[in-house]
NUSE-304906 format. One line per 8 residues: number of its first residue (from 1); their letters; for each residue x, y, z of C-alpha. Coordinates in steps of 0.05 Angstrom, whole numbers, m for minus. Layout:
N
NUM> A> X Y Z ~ ...;
//
This chain:
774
1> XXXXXXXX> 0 0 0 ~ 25 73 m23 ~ 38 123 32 ~ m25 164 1 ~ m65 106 3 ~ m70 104 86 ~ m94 186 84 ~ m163 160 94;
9> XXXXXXXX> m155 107 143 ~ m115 172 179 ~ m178 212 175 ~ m226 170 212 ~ m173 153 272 ~ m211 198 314 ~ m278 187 298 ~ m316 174 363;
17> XXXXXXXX> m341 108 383 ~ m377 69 443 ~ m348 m2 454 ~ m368 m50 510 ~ m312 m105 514 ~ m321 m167 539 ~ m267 m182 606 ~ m210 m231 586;
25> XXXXXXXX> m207 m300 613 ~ m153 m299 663 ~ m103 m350 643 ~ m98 m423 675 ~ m45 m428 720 ~ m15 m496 726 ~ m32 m534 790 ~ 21 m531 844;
33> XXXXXXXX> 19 m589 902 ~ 6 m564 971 ~ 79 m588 989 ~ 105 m541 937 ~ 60 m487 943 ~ 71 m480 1025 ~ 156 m484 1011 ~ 140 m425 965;
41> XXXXXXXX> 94 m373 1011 ~ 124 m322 1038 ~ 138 m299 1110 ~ 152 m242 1154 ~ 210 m287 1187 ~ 244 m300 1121 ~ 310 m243 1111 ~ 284 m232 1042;
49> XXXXXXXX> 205 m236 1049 ~ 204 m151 1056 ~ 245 m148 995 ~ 207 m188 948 ~ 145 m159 959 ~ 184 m82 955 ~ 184 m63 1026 ~ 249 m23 1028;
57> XXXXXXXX> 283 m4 1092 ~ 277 67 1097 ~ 311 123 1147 ~ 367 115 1103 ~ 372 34 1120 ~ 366 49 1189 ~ 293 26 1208 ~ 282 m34 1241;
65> XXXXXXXX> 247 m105 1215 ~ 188 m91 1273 ~ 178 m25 1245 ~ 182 m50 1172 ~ 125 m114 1194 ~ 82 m64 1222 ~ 94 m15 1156 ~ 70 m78 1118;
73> XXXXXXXX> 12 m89 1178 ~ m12 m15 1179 ~ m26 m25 1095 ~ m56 m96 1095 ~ m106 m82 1151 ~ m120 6 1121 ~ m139 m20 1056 ~ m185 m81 1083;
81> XXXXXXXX> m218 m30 1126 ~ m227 13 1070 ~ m251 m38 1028 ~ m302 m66 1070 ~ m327 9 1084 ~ m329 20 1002 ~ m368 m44 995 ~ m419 m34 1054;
89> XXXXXXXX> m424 39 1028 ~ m449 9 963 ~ m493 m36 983 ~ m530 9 1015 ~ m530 56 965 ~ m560 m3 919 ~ m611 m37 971 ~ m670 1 943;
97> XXXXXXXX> m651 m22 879 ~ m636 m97 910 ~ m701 m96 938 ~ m743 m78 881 ~ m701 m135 835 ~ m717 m187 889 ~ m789 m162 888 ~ m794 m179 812;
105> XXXXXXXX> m766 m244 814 ~ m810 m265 872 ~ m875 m243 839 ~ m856 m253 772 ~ m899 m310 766 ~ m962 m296 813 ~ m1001 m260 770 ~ m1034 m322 734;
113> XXXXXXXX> m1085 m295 698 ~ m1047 m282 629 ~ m1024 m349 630 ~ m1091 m385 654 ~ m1116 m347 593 ~ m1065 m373 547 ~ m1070 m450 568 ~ m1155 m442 564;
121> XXXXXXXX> m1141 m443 495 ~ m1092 m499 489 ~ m1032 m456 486 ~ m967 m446 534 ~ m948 m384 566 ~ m882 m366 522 ~ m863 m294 558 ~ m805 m288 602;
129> XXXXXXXX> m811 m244 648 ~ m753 m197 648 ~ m713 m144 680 ~ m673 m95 644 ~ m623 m71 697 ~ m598 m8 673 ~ m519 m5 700 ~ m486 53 668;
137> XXXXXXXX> m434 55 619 ~ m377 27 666 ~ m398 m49 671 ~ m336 m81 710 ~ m358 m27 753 ~ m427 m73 782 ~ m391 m141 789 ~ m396 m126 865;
145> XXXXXXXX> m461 m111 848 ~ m486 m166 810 ~ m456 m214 856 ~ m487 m184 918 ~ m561 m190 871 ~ m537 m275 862 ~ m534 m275 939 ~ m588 m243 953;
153> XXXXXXXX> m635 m285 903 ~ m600 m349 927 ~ m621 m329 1001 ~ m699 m334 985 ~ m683 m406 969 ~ m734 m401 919 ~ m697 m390 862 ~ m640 m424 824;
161> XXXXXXXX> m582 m374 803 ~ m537 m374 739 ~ m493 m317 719 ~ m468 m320 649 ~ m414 m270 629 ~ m393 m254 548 ~ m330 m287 559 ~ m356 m360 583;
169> XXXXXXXX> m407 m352 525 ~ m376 m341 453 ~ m430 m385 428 ~ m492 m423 436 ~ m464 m492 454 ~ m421 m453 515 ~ m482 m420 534 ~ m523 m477 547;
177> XXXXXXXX> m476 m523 569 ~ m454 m461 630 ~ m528 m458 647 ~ m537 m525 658 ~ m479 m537 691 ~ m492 m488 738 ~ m565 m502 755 ~ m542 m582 766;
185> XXXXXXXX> m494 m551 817 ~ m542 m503 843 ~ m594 m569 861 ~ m539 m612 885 ~ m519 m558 932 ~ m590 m546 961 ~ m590 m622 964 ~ m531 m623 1002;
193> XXXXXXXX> m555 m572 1041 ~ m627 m593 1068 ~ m611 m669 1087 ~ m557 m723 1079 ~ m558 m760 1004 ~ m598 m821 1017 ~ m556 m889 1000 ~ m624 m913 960;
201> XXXXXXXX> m611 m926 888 ~ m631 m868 851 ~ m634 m910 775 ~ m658 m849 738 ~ m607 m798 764 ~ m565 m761 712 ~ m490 m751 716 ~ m431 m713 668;
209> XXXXXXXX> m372 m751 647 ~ m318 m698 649 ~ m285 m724 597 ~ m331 m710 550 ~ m396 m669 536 ~ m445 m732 537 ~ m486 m755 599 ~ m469 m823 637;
217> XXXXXXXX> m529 m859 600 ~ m504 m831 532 ~ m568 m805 496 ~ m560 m732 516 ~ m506 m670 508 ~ m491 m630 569 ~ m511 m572 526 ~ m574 m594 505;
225> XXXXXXXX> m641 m561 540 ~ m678 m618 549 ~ m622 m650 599 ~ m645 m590 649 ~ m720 m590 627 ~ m716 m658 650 ~ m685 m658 710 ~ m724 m600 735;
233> XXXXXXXX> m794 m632 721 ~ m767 m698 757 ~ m745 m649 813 ~ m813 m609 816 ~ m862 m670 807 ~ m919 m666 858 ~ m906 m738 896 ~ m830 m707 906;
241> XXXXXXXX> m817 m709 985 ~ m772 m648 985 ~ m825 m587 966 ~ m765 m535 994 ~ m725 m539 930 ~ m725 m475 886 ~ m786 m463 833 ~ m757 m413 787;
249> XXXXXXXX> m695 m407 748 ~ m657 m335 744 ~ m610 m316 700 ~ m568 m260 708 ~ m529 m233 642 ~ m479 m182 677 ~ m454 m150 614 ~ m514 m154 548;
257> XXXXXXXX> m478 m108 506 ~ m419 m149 496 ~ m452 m213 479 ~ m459 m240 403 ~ m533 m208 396 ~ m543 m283 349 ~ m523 m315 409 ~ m575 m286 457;
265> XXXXXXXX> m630 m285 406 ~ m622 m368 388 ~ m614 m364 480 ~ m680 m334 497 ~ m713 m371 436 ~ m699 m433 470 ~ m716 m405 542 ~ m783 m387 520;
273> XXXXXXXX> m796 m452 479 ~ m778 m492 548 ~ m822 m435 593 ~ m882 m484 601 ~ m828 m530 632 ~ m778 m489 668 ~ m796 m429 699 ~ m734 m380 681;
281> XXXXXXXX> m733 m300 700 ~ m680 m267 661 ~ m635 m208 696 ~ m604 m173 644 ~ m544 m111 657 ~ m547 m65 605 ~ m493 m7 603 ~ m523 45 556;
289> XXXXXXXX> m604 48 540 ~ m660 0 523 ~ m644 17 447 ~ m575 m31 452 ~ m629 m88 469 ~ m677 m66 416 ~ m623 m64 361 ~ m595 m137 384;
297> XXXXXXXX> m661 m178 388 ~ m711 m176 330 ~ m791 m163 350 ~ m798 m234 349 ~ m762 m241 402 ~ m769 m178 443 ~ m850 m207 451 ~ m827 m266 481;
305> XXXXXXXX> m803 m218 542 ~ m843 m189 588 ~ m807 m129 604 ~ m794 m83 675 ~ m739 m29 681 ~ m695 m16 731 ~ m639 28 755 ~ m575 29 792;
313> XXXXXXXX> m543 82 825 ~ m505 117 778 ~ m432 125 787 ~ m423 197 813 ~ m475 177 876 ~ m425 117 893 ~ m363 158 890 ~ m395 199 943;
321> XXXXXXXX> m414 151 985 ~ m330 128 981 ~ m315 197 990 ~ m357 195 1055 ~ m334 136 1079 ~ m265 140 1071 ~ m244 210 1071 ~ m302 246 1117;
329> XXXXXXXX> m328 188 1171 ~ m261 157 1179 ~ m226 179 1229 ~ m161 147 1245 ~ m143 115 1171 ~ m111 147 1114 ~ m135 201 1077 ~ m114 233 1006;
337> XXXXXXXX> m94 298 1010 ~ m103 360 956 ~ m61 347 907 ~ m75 264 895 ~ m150 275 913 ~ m157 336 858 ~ m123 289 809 ~ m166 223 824;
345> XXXXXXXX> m227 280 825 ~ m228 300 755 ~ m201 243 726 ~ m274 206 751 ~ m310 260 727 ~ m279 289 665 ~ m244 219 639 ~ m277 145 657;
353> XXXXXXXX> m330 153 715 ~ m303 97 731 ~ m313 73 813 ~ m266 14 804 ~ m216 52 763 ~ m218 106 824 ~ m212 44 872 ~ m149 27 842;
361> XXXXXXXX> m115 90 854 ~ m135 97 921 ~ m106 30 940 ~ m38 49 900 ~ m36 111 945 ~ m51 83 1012 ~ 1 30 985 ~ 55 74 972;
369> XXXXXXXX> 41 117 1037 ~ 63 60 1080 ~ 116 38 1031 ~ 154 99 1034 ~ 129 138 1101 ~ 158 110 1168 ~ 119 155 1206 ~ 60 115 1175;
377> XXXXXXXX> 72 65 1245 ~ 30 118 1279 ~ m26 124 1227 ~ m93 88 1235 ~ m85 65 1306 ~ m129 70 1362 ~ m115 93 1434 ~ m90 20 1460;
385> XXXXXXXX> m38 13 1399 ~ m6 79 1414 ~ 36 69 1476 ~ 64 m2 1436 ~ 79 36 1371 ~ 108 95 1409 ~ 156 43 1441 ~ 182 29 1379;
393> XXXXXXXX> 201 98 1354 ~ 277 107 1344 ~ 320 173 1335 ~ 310 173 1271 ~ 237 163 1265 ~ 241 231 1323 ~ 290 269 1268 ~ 239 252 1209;
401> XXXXXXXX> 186 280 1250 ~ 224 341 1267 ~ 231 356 1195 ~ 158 348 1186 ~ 128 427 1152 ~ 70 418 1203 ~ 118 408 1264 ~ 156 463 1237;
409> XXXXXXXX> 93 514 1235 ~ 79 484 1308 ~ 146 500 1332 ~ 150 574 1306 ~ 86 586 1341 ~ 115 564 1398 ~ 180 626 1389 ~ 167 664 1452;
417> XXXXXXXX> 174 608 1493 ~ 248 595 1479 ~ 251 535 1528 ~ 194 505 1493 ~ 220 497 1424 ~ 296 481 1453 ~ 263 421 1487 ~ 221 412 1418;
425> XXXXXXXX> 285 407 1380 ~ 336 369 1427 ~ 288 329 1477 ~ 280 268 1452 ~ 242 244 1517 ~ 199 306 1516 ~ 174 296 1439 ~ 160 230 1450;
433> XXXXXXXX> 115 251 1507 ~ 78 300 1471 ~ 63 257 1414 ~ 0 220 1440 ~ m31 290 1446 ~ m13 305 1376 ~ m33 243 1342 ~ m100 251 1397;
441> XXXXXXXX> m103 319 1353 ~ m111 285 1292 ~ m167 244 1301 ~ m208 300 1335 ~ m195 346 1280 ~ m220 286 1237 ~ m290 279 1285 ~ m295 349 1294;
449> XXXXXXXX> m292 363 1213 ~ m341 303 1195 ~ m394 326 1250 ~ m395 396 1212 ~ m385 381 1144 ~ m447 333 1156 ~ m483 396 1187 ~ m467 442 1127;
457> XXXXXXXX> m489 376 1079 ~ m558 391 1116 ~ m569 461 1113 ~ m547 459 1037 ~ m605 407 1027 ~ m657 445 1071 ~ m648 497 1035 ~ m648 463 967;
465> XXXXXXXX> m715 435 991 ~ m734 508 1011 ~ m786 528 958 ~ m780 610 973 ~ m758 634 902 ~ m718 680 942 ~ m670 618 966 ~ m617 612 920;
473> XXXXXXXX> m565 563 925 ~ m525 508 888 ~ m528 438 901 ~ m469 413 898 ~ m461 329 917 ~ m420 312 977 ~ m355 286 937 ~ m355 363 900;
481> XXXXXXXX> m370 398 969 ~ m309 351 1005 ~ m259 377 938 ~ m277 451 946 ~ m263 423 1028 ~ m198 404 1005 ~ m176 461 950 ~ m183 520 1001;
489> XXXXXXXX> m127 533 1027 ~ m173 569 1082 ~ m212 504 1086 ~ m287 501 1068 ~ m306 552 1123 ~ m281 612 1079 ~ m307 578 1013 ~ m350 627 971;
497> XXXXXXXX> m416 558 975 ~ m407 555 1051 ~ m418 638 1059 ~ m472 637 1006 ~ m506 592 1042 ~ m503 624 1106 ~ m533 687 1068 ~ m583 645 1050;
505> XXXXXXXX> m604 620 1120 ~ m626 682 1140 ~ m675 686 1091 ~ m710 620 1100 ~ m776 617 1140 ~ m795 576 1209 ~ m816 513 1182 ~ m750 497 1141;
513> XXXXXXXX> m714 529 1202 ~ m746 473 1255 ~ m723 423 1196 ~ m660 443 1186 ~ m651 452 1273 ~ m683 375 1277 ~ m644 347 1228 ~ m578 372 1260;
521> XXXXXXXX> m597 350 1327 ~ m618 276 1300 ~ m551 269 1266 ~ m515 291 1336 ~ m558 244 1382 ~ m554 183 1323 ~ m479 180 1314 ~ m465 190 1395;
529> XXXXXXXX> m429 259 1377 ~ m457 293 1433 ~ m396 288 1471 ~ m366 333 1526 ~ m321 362 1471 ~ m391 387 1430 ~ m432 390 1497 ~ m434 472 1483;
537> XXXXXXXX> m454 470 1409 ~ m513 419 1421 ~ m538 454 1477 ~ m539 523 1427 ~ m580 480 1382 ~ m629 457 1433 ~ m634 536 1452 ~ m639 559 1381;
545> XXXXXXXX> m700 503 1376 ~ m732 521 1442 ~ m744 599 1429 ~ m763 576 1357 ~ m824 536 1390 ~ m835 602 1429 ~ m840 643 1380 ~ m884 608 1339;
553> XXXXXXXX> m931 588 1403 ~ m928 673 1418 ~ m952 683 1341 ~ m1006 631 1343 ~ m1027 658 1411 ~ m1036 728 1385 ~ m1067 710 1325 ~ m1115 652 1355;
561> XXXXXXXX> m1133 685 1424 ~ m1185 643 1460 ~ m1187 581 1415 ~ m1170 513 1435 ~ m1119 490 1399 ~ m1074 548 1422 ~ m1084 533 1496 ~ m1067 455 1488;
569> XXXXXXXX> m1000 475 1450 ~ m979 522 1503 ~ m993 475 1556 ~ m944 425 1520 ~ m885 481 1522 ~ m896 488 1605 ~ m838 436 1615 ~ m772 475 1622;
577> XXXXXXXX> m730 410 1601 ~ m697 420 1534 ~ m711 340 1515 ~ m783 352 1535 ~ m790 415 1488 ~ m758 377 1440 ~ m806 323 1439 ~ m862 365 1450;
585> XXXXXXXX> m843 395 1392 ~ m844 334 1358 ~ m922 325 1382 ~ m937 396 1354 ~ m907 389 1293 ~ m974 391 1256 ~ m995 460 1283 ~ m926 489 1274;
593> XXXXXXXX> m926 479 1208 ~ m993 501 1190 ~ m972 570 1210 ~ m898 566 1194 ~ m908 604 1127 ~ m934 656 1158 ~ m868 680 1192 ~ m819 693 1139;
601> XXXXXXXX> m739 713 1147 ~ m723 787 1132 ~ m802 810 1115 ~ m815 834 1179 ~ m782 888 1222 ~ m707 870 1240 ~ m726 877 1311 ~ m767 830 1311;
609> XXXXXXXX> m752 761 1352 ~ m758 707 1286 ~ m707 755 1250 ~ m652 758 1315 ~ m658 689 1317 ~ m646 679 1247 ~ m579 725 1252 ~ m552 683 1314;
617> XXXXXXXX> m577 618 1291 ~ m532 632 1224 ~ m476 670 1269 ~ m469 611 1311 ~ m451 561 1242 ~ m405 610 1218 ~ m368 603 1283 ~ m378 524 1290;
625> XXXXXXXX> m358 519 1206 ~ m291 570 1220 ~ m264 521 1285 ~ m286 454 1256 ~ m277 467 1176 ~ m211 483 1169 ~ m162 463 1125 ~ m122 393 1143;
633> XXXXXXXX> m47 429 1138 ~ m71 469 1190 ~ m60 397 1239 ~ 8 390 1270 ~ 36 328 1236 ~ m22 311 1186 ~ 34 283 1131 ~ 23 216 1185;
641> XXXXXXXX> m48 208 1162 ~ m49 247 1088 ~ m20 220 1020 ~ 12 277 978 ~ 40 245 931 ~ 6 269 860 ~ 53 266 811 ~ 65 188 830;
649> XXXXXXXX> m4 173 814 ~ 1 215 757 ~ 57 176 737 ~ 30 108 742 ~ m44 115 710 ~ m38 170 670 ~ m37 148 597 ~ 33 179 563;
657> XXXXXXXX> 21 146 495 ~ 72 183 462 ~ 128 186 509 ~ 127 108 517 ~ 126 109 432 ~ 178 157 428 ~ 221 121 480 ~ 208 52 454;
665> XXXXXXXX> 229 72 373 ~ 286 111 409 ~ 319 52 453 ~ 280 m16 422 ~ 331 m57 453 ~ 300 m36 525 ~ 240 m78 496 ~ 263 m123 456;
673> XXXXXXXX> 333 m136 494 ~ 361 m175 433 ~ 439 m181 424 ~ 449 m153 356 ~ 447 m93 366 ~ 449 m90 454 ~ 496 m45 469 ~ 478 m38 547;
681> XXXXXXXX> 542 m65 562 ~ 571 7 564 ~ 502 50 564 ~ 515 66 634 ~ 575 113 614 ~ 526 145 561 ~ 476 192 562 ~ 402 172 536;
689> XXXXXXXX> 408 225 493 ~ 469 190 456 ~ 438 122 464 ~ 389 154 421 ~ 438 174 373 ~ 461 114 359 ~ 434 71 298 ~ 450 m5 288;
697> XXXXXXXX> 428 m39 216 ~ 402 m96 260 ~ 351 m51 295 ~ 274 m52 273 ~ 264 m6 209 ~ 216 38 237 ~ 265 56 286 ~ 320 74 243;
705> XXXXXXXX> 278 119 205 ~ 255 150 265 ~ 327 164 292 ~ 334 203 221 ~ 271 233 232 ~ 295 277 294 ~ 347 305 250 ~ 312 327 200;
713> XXXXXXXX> 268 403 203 ~ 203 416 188 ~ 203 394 120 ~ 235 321 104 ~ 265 302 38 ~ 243 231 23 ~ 293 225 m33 ~ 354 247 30;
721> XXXXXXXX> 309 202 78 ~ 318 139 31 ~ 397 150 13 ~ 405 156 92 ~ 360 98 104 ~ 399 54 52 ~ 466 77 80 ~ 450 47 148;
729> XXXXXXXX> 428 m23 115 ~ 485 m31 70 ~ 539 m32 125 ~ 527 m108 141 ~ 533 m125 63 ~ 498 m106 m10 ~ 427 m102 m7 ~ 369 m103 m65;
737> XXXXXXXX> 346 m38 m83 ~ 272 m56 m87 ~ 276 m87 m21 ~ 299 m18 6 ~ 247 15 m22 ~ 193 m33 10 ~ 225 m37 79 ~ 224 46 75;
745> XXXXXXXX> 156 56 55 ~ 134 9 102 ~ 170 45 159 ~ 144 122 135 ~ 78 87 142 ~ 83 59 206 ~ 119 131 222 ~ 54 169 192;
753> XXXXXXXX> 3 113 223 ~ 36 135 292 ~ 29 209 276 ~ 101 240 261 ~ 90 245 189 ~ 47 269 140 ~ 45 285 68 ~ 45 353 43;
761> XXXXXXXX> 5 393 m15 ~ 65 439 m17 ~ 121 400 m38 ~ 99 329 m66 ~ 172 298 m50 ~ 169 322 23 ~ 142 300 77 ~ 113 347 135;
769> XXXXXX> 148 334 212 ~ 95 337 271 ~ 128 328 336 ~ 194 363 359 ~ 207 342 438 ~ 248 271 440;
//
């Protein structure tokens, strides 16, 4: 092919496209004994076991092996916290949706009357019913998902569960023969599971022979439908003894889009021929919209389904429920700081909106945190671990602390006390004293912060909720509000949201005002917060909640004199305990908000008593955001508990498609390590640059031209390109001239393919350069 005959196939490279892949099949691995295989595994008492698994000693080779095991501890037992938070986090997220899937399946087949109707006339019920699960576009994304909805479905004990994924079903025989394989299982497990196997003959029982795809009594395939029809009518006959087993089959079809749409069609054709037989329900996860099922399946087969939507949570909701759970309600683990958590931020939302893809990051940086930090022995403790880890603190790990920016900042606000920081800086025996009231520090910042981050979550929502037109404020969803947390450099307290939505709370009238004062309380009392350390800020709230009831009881007593309604709801306010105005409150709920509307913020006179209360009741959140919101570097010795490291991450999952091209045409023997043309014998001595530079015959021909290429301007000469190109290949010996030619216009198109070349209108014996930078 010419070197103008790819210009069109260059044309369309970026033309935009939505592909859903089906997951590889992880290779087999070959068996290993158990002798073998326990020789092998590693262990903490074995001299090397920290260096294979790239646990380096760190304060410069000084740190000790118990400092190093608890290093590899700390990460092991952070990330399976984390995880099982994540996971929980999701699942409850999801349980609406769980709950309305397990709803279908269990009434999918009580409403009789369609089919009665059908089998009046002679004919079987063909429809299956079916859920279309809508999963967003990141599928890999719900395998957690879709496994929690198999365990959930298998709990009923009603139902027989098969998941079939694209990859265990290229074709129709695969799919069959993974159905019935796993429904078989499924009955010998409830089997096993109900009572002992009975030592009575069982004559018409059917078995596999592994070694090949017929049943023991050799008339039927493993992949034929009848096999299961059969065995699931002999199961479900009425003078059967066991009437627990399972009455439906469900089948759950994680990823739709990437299955051969013949393959499902000939699939459900079958299912609904066999539906008078076998009762199946099919699950299916769809990633983009009910058209991708519509263009897969003709009509005929789209009215053999009796179709029901339903929705996951989409991606952004999950991230901030990890977001919650891992950087806001955790207290003592590790946390991302600005830098990482702005990167892993936009990448979600502006690149994959991917939750697994973000999982993986996370885990790389809590990795590397305890792979590289030593101070990361006093991160994600509790109050019994301290004194032990403390014990194991050397001079160095005291030096590495002392060079710490945050203990720096702590020890120049300690200046006019000279004796102070000289004991700072030379004590040994005094820092290590003071440390349990620093690392204390840490995690009360950390309860402190998620008790009012939670409370400014509420009032944005209340007044979200608020319908006055003259409430205006942005919602913004809990991971956005934690990043604009993070970005401040005067922490979210100073943040332009936070002090438009304290503008904002003056306005707002009594009804959202008891809401919002409730819903703050509830969230205190719930999570235990109310805690000598908060004592003063929940007893404001009770205050702020109390003269609230007043004044509404004094405005329905002015404007209701004599009537009986006011006199019962001031004879519930008579109690002068703030729990029992709080619940009468509660009682009187009804009543206060039938006349809530009727005192508005900033209508009437600013003397009045709804307005002052409205001023301190914001007044008091600015002063509980400004001590509780600030920004992390503002802790003394936060770099124990907060990863920094951005460019890292950057390094390791950011796609550099053309630096790895560029380095591997510039150096192939990195890659291909063969000995022609390996001169890595003396690249040490050698800059990269001149590694570069140098050009073997032996080497790949796209890489020779592309070592020409950097020499060349802005305009290349094929004619000079081709004499330079055939200069290089004749010094191991003559060579054809034709040959040449071939092996160069191959390489120019592999060179314009890649994007460093392109022909040019201008000169038609030239060739245009497009990148500069090596």
């Amino acid at each position: 092919m010419t070197l103008k005959g790819h210009q069109d196939f260059l044309d369309s490279v970026s033309k935009e496209s939505f592909q859903i892949r089906p997951r590889p099949t992880p290779p087999v691995s070959p068996r290993k004994s158990k002798k073998k295989s326990d020789s092998t595994k590693g262990s903490e008492n074995d001299p090397f076991y920290f260096e294979r698994i790239g646990l380096e000693r760190l304060l410069d080779g000084k740190e000790t092996p118990e400092a190093m095991q608890l290093r590899h501890w700390g990460y092991e037992r952070t990330w399976s916290q984390i995880l099982s938070s994540i996971e929980k986090s999701l699942l409850v997220e999801n349980s609406a949706s769980f709950n309305d899937i397990v709803s279908f399946v269990d009434n999918s087949y009580s409403s009789i009357e369609i089919e009665t109707s059908f089998q009046a006339f002679g004919l079987p019920y063909r429809e299956i019913p079916t859920a279309l699960i809508f999963t967003g576009i990141n599928s890999p994304d719900n395998e957690l998902l879709f496994t929690r909805i198999a365990q959930r479905l298998r709990e009923a004990k009603s139902n027989y569960v098969v998941m079939l994924q694209s990859k265990d079903c290229g074709s129709l025989k695969m799919t069959m023969k993974c159905l019935n394989e796993q429904v078989l299982a499924s009955m010998n497990d409830f089997e096993n599971q109900d009572e002992e196997m009975n030592d009575a003959d069982d004559t018409d029982e059917m078995t596999f022979d592994v070694e090949n795809d017929k049943l023991a009594d050799g008339h039927l395939q493993r992949y034929d439908m009848e096999v299961l029809a059969e065995w699931f009518e002999d199961k479900r006959k009425p003078n059967n003894d066991d009437k627990s087993l399972p009455a439906k089959i469900v089948i759950l079809i994680q990823d739709f889009e990437a299955f051969e749409p013949s393959v499902l069609e000939d699939f459900i054709y079958i299912c609904s021929q066999y539906q008078d037989r076998v009762k199946f329900v099919l699950l299916l996860g769809i990633a983009t919209t009910i058209n991708a099922l519509q263009q897969a399946l003709p009509s005929s087969i789209l009215n053999s389904l009796r179709v029901k939507k339903m929705q996951l949570q989409n991606s952004e909701r999950c991230l901030g429920r990890i977001v919650t759970a891992v950087q806001v309600e955790n207290h003592i683990g590790i946390k991302l700081g600005k830098m990482p958590y702005k990167y892993l931020h936009e990448v979600f939302l502006l690149y994959n909106y991917s939750v697994s893809s973000y999982m993986s990051k996370l885990q790389y940086a809590v990795m590397h945190h305890f792979f590289s930090n030593p101070l990361s022995i006093l991160a994600g403790i509790d109050d019994q671990e301290l004194p032990s880890r403390l014990s194991l603190l050397s001079e160095n790990h005291l030096e590495a602390i002392r060079m710490q920016k945050s203990f720096m900042k702590y020890v120049e606000a300690q200046l006019p006390d000279s004796d102070e920081v000289r004991r700072l800086l030379e004590d040994n025996a005094y820092l290590e004293s003071l440390l349990p009231v620093l690392i204390k520090g840490i995690e009360q910042y950390h309860k402190k912060f998620s008790i009012a981050f939670e409370c400014l979550w509420i009032i944005q929502q209340s007044l979200v909720n608020c319908k006055d037109p003259k409430i205006n404020v942005d919602r913004k969803a809990k991971h956005s509000l934690y990043y604009l947390a993070i970005q401040e450099d005067g922490g979210l307290c100073d943040a332009y949201h936070t002090q438009k939505l304290l503008v904002n709370l003056k306005k707002i009238d009594s009804s959202c005002l008891s809401d919002l004062l409730q819903k703050c309380l509830e969230f205190f009392y719930a999570n235990h917060y109310a805690d000598p350390c908060l004592a003063q800020e929940v007893s404001e709230l009770e205050n702020f909640l109390v003269r609230l009831c007043d004044i509404e009881q004094t405005f329905i007593y002015e404007n209701n004199k004599g009537e009986e309604s006011s006199s019962s709801t001031s004879s519930t306010i008579s109690s002068t305990s703030s729990r029992t105005i709080l619940s009468s409150i509660k009682e009187s709920k009804n009543v206060v908000i039938k006349f809530s509307p009727l005192i508005q913020g900033e209508e009437e006179s600013t003397n009045t008593l709804y307005t002052i209360l409205l001023k301190q009741v914001s007044e008091f959140f600015d002063t509980f955001f400004k001590s509780n919101l600030k920004h992390y570097s503002t802790v003394t010795l936060h770099e124990v508990v907060y990863y920094e490291n951005e460019k890292l991450l950057k390094h390791m999952f950011s796609v550099h498609p053309r630096a790895a091209t560029q380095k591997a045409l510039g150096q192939p023997n990195r890659y291909i390590k063969c000995r022609c043309c390996d001169y890595a014998n003396d690249e040490d001595d050698e800059d990269e640059e001149e590694s570069i530079e140098r050009i073997f015959p032996t080497q790949q021909d796209t890489c020779i031209l592309y070592k020409m290429y950097l020499e060349f301007g802005k305009m290349i000469n094929m004619y000079d390109w081709l004499m330079a190109f055939k200069s290089i290949l004749e010094r191991d010996g003559p060579i054809d001239e034709k040959e040449v030619q071939a092996r160069f216009i191959a390489g120019v198109t592999e060179l314009q393919t890649l994007g460093f070349v392109k022909p040019t209108s201008r000169k038609a014996d030239h060739f245009q350069r497009l990148t500069w930078a090596r």
